[in-house]
C-alpha positions in Angstrom: 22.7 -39.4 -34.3 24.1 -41.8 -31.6 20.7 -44.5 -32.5 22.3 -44.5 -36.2 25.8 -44.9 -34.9 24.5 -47.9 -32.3 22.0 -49.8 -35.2 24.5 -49.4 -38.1 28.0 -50.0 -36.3 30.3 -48.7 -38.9 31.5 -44.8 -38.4 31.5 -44.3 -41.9 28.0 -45.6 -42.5 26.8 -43.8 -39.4 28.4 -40.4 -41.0 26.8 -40.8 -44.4 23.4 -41.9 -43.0 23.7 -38.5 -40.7 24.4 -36.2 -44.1 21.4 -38.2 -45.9 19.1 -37.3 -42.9 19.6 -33.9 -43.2 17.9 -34.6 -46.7 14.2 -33.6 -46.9 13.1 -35.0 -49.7 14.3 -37.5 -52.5 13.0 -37.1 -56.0 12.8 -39.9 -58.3 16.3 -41.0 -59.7 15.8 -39.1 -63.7 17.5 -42.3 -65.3 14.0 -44.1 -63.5 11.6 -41.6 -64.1 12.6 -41.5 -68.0 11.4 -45.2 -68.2 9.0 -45.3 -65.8 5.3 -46.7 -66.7 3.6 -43.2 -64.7 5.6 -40.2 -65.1 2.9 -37.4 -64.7 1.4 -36.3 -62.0 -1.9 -35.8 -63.9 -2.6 -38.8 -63.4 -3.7 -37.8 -60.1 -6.1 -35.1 -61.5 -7.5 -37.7 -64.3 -7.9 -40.1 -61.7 -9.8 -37.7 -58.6 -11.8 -36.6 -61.7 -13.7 -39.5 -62.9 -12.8 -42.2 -60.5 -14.7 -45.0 -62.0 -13.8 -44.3 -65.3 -9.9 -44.7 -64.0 -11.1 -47.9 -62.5 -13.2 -49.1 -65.7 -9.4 -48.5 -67.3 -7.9 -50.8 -64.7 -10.6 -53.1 -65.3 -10.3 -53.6 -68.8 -6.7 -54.6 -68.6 -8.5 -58.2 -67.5 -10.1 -60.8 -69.5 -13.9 -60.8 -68.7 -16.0 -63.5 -70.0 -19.3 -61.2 -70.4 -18.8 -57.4 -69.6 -20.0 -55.9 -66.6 -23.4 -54.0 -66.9 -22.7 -51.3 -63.9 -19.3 -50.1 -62.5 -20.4 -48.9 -59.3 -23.7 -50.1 -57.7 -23.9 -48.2 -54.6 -27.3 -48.2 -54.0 -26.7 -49.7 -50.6 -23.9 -48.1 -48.7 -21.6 -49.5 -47.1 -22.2 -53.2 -49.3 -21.0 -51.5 -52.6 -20.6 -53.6 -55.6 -18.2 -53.7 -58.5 -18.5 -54.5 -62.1 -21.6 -55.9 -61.4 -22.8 -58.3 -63.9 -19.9 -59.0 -65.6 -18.1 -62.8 -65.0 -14.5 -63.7 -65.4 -12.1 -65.9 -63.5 -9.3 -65.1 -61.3 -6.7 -68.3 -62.2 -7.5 -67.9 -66.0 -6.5 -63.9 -65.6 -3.1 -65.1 -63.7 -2.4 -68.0 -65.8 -4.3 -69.1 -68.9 -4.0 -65.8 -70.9 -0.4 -65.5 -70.9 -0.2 -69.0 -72.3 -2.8 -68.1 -75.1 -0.9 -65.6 -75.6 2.8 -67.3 -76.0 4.4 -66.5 -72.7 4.6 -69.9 -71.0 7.6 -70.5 -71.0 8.1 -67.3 -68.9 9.0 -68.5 -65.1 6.7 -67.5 -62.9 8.3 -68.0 -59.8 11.6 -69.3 -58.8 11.6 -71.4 -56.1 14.3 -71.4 -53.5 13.8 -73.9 -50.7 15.4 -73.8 -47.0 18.1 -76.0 -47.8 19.3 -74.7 -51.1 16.7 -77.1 -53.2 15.5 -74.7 -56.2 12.8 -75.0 -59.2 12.0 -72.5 -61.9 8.2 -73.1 -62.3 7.0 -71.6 -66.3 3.4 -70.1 -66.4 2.7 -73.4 -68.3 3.5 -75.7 -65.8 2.1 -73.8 -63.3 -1.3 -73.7 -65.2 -0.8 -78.0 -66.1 -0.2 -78.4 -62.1 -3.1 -76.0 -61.1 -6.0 -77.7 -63.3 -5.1 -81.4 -62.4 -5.6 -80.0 -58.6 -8.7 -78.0 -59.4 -10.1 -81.2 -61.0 -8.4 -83.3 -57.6 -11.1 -80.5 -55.4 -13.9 -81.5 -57.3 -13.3 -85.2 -57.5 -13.1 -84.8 -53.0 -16.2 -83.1 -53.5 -15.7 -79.3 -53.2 -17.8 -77.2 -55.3 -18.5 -73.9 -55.6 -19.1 -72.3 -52.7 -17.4 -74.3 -50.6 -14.6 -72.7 -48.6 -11.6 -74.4 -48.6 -9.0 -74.4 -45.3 -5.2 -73.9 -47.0 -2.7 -74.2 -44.2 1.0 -74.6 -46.0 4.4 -73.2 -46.1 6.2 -71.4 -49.2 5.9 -74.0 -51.2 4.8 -74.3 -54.4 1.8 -76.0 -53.7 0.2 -73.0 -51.7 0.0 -71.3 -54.7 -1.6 -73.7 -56.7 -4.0 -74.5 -54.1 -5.1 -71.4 -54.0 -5.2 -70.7 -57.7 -7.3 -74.6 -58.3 -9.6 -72.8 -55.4 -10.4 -69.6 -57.7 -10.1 -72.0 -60.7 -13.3 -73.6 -59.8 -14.7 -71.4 -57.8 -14.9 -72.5 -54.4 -13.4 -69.4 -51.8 -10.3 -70.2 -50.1 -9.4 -69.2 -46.1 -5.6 -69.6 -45.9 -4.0 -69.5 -42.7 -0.9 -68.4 -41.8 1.9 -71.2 -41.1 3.1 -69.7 -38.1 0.1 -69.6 -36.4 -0.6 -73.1 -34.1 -3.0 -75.5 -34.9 -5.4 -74.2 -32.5 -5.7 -71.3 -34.4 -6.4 -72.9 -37.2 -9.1 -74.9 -36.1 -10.5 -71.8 -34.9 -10.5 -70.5 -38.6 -11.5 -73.6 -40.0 -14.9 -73.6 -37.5 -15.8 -70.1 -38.2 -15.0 -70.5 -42.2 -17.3 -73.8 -42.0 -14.6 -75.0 -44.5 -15.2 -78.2 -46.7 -11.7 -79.3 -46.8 -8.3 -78.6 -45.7 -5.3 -78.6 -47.7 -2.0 -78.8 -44.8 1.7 -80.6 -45.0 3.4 -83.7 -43.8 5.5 -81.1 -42.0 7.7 -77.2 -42.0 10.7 -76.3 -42.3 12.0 -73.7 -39.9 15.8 -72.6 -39.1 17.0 -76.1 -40.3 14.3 -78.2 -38.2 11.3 -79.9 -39.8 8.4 -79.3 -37.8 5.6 -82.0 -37.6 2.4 -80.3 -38.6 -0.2 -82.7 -39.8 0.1 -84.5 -36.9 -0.4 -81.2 -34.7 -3.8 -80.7 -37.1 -5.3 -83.9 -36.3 -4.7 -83.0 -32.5 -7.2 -80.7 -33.0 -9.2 -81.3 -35.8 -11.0 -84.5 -34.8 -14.2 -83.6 -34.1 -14.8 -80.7 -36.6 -18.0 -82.0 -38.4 -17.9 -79.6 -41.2 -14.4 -80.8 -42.2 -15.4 -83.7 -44.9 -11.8 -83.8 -46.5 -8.2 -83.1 -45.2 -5.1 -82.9 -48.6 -1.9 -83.8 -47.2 0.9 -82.7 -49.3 4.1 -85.2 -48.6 7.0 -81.9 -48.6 9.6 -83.4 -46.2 8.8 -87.0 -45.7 7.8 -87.1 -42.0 5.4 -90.0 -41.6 1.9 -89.1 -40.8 -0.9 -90.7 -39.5 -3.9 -90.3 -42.2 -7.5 -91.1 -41.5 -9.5 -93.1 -43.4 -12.5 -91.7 -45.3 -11.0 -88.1 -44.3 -7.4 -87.9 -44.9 -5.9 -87.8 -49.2 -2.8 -87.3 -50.1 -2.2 -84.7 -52.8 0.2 -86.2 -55.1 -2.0 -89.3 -55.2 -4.8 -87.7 -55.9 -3.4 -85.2 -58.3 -2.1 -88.1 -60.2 -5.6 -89.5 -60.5 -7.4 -86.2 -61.8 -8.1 -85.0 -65.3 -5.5 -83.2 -67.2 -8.0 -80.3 -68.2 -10.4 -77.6 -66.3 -11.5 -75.3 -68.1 -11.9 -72.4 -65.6 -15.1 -71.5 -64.0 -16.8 -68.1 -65.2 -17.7 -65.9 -61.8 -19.9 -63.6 -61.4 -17.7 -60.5 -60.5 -18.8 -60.4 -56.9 -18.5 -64.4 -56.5 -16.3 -64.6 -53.2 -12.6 -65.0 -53.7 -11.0 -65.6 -50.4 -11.8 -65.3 -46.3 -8.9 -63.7 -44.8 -9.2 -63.9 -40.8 -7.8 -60.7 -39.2 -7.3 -59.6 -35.6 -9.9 -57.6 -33.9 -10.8 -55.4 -31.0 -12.6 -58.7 -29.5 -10.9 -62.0 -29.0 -12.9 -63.6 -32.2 -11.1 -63.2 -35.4 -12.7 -61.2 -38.0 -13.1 -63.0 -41.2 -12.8 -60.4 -44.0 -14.5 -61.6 -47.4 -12.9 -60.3 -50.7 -14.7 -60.7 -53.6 -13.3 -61.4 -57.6 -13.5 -58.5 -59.9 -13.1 -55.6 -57.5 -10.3 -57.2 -55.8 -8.4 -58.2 -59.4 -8.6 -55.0 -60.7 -6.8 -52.9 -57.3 -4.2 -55.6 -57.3 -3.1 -55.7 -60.8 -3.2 -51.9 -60.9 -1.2 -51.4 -57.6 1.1 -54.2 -58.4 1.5 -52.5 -62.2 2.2 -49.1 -61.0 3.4 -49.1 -57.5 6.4 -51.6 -58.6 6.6 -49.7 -62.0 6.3 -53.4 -63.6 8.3 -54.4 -66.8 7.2 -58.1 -66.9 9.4 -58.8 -70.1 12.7 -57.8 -67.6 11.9 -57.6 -64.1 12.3 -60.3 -61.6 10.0 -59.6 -58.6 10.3 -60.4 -55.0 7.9 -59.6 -52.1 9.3 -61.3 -48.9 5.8 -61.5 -47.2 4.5 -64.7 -46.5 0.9 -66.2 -48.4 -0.3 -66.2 -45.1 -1.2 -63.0 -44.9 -3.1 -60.3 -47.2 0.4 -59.0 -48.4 1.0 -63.0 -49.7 -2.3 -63.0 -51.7 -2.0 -59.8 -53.2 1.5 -59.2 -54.0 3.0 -62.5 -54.4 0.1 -64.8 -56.0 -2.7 -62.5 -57.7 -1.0 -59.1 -58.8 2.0 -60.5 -60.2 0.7 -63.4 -61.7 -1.5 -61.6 -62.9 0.7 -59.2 -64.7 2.6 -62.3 -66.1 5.5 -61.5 -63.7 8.3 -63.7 -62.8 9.3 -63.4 -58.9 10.8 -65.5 -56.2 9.6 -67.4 -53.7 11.9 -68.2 -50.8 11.1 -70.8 -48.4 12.6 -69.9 -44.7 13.6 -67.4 -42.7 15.8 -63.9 -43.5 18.6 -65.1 -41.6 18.9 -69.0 -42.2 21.3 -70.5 -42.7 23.4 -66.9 -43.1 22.2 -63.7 -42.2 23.1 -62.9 -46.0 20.5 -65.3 -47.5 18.6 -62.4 -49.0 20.8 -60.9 -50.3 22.6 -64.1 -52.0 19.3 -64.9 -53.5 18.8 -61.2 -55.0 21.8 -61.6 -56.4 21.3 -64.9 -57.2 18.1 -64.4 -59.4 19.0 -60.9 -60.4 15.8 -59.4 -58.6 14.8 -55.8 -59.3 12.1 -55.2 -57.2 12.0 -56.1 -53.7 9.7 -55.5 -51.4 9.6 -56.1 -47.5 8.7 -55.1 -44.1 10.3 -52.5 -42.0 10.6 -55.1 -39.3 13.2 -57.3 -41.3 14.8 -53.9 -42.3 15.5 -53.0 -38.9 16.8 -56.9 -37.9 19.0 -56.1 -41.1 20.7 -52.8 -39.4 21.0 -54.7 -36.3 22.8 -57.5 -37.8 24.9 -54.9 -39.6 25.9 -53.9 -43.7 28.9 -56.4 -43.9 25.7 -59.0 -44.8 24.8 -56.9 -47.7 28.0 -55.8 -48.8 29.0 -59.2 -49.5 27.0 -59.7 -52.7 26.1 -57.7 -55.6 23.2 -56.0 -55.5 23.1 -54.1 -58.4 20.5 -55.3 -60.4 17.8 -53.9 -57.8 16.0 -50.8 -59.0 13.5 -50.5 -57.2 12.3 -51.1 -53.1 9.5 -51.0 -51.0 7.8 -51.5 -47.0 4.9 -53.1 -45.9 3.2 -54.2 -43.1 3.4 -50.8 -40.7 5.6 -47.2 -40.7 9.0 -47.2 -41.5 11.0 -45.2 -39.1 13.3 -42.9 -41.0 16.7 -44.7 -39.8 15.3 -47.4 -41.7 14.3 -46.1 -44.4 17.5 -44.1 -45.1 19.7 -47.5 -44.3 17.2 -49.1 -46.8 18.2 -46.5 -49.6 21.9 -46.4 -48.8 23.0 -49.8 -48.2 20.8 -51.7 -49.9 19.7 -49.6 -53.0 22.8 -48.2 -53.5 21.1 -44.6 -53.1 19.7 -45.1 -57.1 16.3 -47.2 -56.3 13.3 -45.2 -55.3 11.3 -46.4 -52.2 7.5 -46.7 -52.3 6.4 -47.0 -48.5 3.1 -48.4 -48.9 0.1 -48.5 -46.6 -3.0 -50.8 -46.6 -4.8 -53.1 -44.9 -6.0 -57.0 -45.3 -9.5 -54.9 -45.4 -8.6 -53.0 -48.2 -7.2 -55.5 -50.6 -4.6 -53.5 -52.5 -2.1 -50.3 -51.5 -3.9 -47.3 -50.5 -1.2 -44.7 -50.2 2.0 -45.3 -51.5 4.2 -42.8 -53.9 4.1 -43.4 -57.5 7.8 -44.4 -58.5 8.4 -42.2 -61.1 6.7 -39.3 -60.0 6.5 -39.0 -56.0 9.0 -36.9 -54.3 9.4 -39.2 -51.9 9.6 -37.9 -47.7 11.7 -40.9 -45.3 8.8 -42.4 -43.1 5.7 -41.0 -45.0 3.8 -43.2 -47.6 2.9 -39.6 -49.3 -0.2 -39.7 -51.3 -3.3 -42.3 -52.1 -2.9 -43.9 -54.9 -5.1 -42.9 -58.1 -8.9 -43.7 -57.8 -8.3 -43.6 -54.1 -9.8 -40.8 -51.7 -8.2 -40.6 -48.6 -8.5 -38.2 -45.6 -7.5 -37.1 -42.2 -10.0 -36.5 -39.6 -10.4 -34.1 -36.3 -11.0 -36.6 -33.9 -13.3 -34.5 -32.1 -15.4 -32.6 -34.9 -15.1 -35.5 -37.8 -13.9 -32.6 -39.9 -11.1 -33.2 -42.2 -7.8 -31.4 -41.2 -5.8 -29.9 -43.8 -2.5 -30.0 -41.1 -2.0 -31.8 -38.4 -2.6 -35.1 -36.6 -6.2 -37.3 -36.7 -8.2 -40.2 -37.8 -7.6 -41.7 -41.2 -10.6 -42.5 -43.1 -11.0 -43.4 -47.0 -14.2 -41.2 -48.2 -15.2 -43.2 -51.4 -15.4 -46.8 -52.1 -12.5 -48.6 -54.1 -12.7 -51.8 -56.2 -10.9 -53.9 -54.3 -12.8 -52.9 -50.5 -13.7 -55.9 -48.1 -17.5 -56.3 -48.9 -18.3 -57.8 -45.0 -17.0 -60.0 -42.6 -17.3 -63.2 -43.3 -21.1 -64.3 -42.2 -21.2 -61.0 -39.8 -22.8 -58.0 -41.5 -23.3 -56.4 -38.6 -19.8 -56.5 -36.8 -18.7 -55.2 -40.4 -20.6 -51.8 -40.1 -20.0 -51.4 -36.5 -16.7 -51.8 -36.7 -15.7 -50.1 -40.2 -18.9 -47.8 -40.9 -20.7 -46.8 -37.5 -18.4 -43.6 -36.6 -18.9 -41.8 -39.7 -21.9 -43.4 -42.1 -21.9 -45.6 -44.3 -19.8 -43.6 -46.9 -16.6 -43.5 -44.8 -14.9 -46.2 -43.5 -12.5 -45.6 -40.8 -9.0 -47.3 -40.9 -8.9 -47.5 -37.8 -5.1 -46.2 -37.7 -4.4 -42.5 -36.5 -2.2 -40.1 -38.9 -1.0 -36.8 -39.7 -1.3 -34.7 -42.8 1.6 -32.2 -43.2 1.8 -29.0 -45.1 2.4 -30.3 -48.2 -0.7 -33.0 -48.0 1.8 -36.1 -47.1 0.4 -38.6 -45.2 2.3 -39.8 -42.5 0.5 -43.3 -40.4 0.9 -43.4 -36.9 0.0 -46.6 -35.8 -3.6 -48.2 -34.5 -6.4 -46.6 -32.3 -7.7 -49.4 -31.3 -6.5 -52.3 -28.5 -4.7 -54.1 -31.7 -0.9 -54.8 -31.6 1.2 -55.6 -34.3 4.5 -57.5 -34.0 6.9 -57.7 -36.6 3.8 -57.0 -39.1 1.6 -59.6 -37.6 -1.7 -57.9 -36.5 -3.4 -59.0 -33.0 -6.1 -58.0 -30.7 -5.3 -57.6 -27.3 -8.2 -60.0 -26.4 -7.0 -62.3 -28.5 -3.6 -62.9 -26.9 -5.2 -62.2 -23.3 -7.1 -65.1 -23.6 -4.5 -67.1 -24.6 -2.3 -66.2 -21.2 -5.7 -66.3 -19.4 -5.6 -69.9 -20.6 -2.7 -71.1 -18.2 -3.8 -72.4 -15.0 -2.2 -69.7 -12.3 -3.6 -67.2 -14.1 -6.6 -65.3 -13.4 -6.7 -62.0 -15.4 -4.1 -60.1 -17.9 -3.9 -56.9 -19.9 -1.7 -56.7 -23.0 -0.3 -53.8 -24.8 2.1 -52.7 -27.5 5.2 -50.9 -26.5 7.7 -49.7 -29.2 10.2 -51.8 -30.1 13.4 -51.3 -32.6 13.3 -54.7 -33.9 9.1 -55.6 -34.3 7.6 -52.3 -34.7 5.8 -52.8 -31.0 6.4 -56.0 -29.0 3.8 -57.3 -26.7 3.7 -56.6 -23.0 1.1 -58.0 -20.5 0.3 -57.3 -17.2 -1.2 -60.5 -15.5 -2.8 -61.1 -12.3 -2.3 -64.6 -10.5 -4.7 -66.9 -8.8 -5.2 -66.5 -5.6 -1.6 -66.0 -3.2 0.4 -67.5 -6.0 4.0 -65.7 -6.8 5.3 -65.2 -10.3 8.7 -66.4 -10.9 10.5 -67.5 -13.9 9.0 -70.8 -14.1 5.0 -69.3 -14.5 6.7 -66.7 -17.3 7.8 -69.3 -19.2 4.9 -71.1 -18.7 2.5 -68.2 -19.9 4.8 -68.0 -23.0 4.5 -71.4 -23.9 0.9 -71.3 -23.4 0.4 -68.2 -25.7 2.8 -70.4 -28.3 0.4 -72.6 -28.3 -3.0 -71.1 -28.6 -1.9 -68.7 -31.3 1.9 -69.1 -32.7 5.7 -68.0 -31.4 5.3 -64.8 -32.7 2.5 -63.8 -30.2 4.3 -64.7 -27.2 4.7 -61.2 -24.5 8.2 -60.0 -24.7 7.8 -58.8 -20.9 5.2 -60.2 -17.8 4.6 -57.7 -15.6 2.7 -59.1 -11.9 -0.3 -57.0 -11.0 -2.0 -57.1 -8.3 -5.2 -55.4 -9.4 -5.6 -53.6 -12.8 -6.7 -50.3 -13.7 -10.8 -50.2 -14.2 -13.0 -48.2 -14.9 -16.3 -48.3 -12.4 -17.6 -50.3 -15.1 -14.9 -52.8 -15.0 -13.1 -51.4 -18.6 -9.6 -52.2 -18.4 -7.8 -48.7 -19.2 -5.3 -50.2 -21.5 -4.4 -46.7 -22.5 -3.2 -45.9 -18.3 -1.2 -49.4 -19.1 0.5 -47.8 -22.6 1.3 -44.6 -20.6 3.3 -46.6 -17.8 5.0 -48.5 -20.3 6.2 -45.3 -22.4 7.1 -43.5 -19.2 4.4 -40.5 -19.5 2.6 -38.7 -17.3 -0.3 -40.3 -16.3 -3.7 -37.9 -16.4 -6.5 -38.2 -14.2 -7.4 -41.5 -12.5 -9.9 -40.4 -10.5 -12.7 -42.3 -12.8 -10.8 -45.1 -11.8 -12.1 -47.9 -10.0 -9.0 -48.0 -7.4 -6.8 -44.8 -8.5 -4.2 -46.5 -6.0 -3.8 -49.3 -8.4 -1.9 -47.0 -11.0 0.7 -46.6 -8.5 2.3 -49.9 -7.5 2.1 -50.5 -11.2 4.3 -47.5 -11.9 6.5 -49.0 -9.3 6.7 -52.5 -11.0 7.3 -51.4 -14.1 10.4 -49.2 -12.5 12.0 -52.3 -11.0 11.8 -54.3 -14.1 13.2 -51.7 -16.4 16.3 -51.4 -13.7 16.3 -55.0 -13.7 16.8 -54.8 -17.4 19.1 -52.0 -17.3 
């Protein structure tokens, strides 16, 4: 129990948080499983019966322009379809219907900027603001079809971007704002994106960072690029090309007041989302309208136990990544929720800002990664304890497992011990949650996301035999397709069934992550199998950043791991091998940092540099990353003999020894 008493620093916390571990299980809270939208668990049974018609259920809760003539066409594992034949329209479902229907005046989101600036935004305004833009695309020339580049901050304007995108049709590629310019080139080349929609500049901690100026660095010679949409947010000059460069409000102001929305074919691309991968070339994974619609509204529905009429919403995520588009734009929205929207960081300009704006907004649901949890128990409960939190009823993680010290501070301190947690798991590939309890039904286990969600099939895997194990540790895979699936990597059918589809068929895709299954059928995720890392919910291939430190000019190989870390989930450790006779020092560290900051984004840059004179390779020249994770985590090492130079695995254990005293 000392790790509680050191994260939480308050004896009589760190005693209560001890009795609570001791607890096995929490049931649902019967004041919230009286009210709650599922509160039988044969729903499960219904669902595992007849999965599509579960789905068709889900489906119908949308507004469809034509009906769909087949649920299901799986006639060519693994490119399965959904709904085929049917047409509807993504922005009308989160925006128009609840206007027909007398609910816009209901705020969607409340807006809460870094420096206090705050606007409530009503379903009809949001729908005036997104039409006049939709109409702005077309009159730049995007079309349907055309992907669109969206690289903003929490503003409003990323939402309505993304909704005028769907609106008309043409499929958006958002990138995330903390990733460098670079990066989004990189995106922008692969996409072959039309247009880009950025900002004058960001604001980050109290400073305003350029960032259409950093775009332009980069984006000069991108011939694909017809059309960059500045939006003027914090009133940095910026230089604007002519023939290229538009300004947003100018442009809105000159569009049409009304766009009808476009009817899509249920499989018309939605969105490119580009992911890490086990090479350094991102992997652009293509979501598609109906499918995708349905998982998220249902998840979002169920998962959060919705009551749109009362709740106020908030998922901390940023738009930047799959946890942005599903649970702050398209499931709530379209669900007619109202949530909030913050602009900046968890701890600017107090460490409290959270939890003044919970209390602020009187937010109900709040959901978040276990990364920001843990900074929370670092930082310590007075934060919390300063504002009243009582209107909360309901919490959940994202992004990767929650340790059970956070998860039982989460419960305690922030939901009072009366708000069930749904830990959820899912991927940017899978579009929606994939395991997750159901609030009102899910005895819930601290660290497990328990069960797949209805209409999902999920299963643990010997790695050896490919059998499923009924108990005990594996491979995850889900065994039948799901509405709201990736249907293929962006332009790259190939890399999508080698890397999702080769190991087992076509009719299982592997996760990719490794998990156990406990006696009770609980799923408990382990983390990746592959050379991915992920910081503070951020997902990165090992490639990826390796090329970025391979970029700085002393530096003529690296290897980069994940190592556990408290405060990110794993932080990044590389092992990097210098040109020729040169030294490291201090200097070149800071200098690989900067270079990785660049090339990808902050977040990316290796918490520790470890010199290496040779790395471990196989006779092939594999680097054994896996020898690498071993040193890090202090095990015994297995047999090196394969190795290239077995020798090599010793004055790296002896490296690694003198930095952790160092540290020490």
């Amino acid at each position: 129990m000392g790790d509680i008493a050191e994260e939480t620093g308050g004896d009589g916390l760190d005693r209560e948080l001890a009795d609570l571990l001791e607890v096995e299980r929490f049931p649902p809270p019967e004041e919230f499983r009286e009210h709650a939208l599922l509160k039988d668990a044969e729903v499960y049974e219904r669902a595992a019966a007849d999965p599509q018609a579960w789905w068709v259920e889900q489906a119908e809760r949308l507004h469809w322009f034509s009906p769909w003539e087949q649920v299901l066409d799986d006639s060519n594992p693994p490119f399965y379809k959904w709904f085929t034949g049917g047409t509807l329209n993504v922005s009308y479902n989160c925006l128009d219907r609840h206007v027909e229907d007398g609910r816009g005046e209901r705020v969607a989101f409340h807006w809460r900027g870094e420096d206090g600036e705050e606007r409530d935004i009503t379903y009809a305004e949001l729908l005036a603001d997104v039409q006049r833009f939709a109409n702005a695309l077309k009159d730049q020339g995007v079309g349907k079809g055309d992907v669109v580049g969206i690289y903003l901050p929490m503003i409003p304007e990323v939402v309505i971007a993304m909704l005028a995108c769907a609106r008309i049709g043409a499929p958006h590629n958002v990138v995330f704002g903390g990733f460098s310019a670079e990066a989004v080139r990189e995106r922008m080349e692969f996409s072959e994106a039309k247009a880009l929609i950025t900002v004058d500049g960001a604001a980050r901690k109290g400073q305003t960072a350029p960032v259409k100026q950093r775009v332009d660095e980069v984006m000069g010679d991108l011939d694909t690029l017809e059309r960059i949409v500045v939006v003027r947010s914090k009133g940095l000059d910026c230089p604007m090309r002519q023939g290229r460069d538009v300004f947003y409000d100018e442009i809105v102001a000159a569009a049409d007041p009304d766009c009808p929305a476009e009817p899509l074919d249920a499989e018309h691309p939605l969105y490119i989302l580009y992911t890490s991968g086990s090479t350094a070339k991102p992997k652009g994974i293509l979501h598609t309208t109906g499918g995708y619609l349905t998982g998220v509204a249902a998840t979002h529905r169920y998962v959060f136990d919705l009551k749109p009429e009362s709740d106020v919403y908030w998922c901390a995520a940023d738009v930047g990544w799959v946890t942005g588009h599903s649970y702050i734009v398209y499931g709530p929205l379209c669900n007619g929720a109202t949530s909030v929207m913050w602009e900046g960081a968890p701890d600017y300009p107090e460490k409290d800002i959270w939890w003044e704006i919970v209390e602020r907004y009187g937010v109900t649901i709040f959901y978040c990664a276990p990364t920001a949890i843990r900074a929370c128990i670092k930082w310590g409960a007075k934060w919390p304890e300063k504002h009243d939190l009582s209107s909360l009823r309901l919490l959940g993680s994202v992004g990767e497992p929650i340790n059970p010290k956070a998860w039982l501070w989460y419960h305690k301190v922030i939901g009072g011990e009366r708000c069930p947690i749904v830990d959820t798991w899912w991927q940017t590939e899978t579009g929606a949650i994939m395991i997750t309890p159901l609030p009102g039904i899910t005895e819930t286990k601290p660290g497990s996301a328990t069960r797949p969600f209805p209409g999902v099939f999920a299963e643990v895997r010997d790695e050896s035999t490919g059998e499923p194990i009924s108990e005990g540790q594996g491979l995850l895979v889900l065994t039948r397709p799901w509405p709201s699936m990736l249907r293929t990597l962006y332009k790259e059918e190939e890399r999508f069934v080698e890397t999702y589809f080769k190991r087992f068929g076509p009719e299982t895709y592997l996760v990719g992550d490794a998990a156990r299954v406990d006696a009770d059928g609980y799923i408990w995720v382990i983390g990746r199998i592959d050379d991915v890392v992920n910081v503070s919910g951020h997902r990165l291939s090992t490639a990826e950043v390796e090329s970025a430190i391979v970029a700085h000019v002393d530096v003529a190989e690296a290897a980069v791991i994940g190592q556990h870390d408290e405060d990110t989930g794993q932080a990044i450790v590389a092992f990097v091998t210098l040109q020729g006779d040169l030294a490291g020092d201090e200097q070149t560290v800071e200098g690989i940092r900067e270079t990785v900051a660049t090339r990808i984004g902050k977040f990316a840059r290796p918490r520790r540099i470890i010199w290496a004179d040779d790395l471990p390779k196989t006779r092939s020249g594999k680097i054994m990353r896996r020898l690498l994770r071993d040193i890090a985590e202090g095990r015994t090492l297995g047999d090196v003999t394969t190795l290239r130079d077995p020798a090599v695995m010793g004055q790296l254990e002896g490296k690694v020894k003198e930095m952790q005293a160092e540290e020490s």
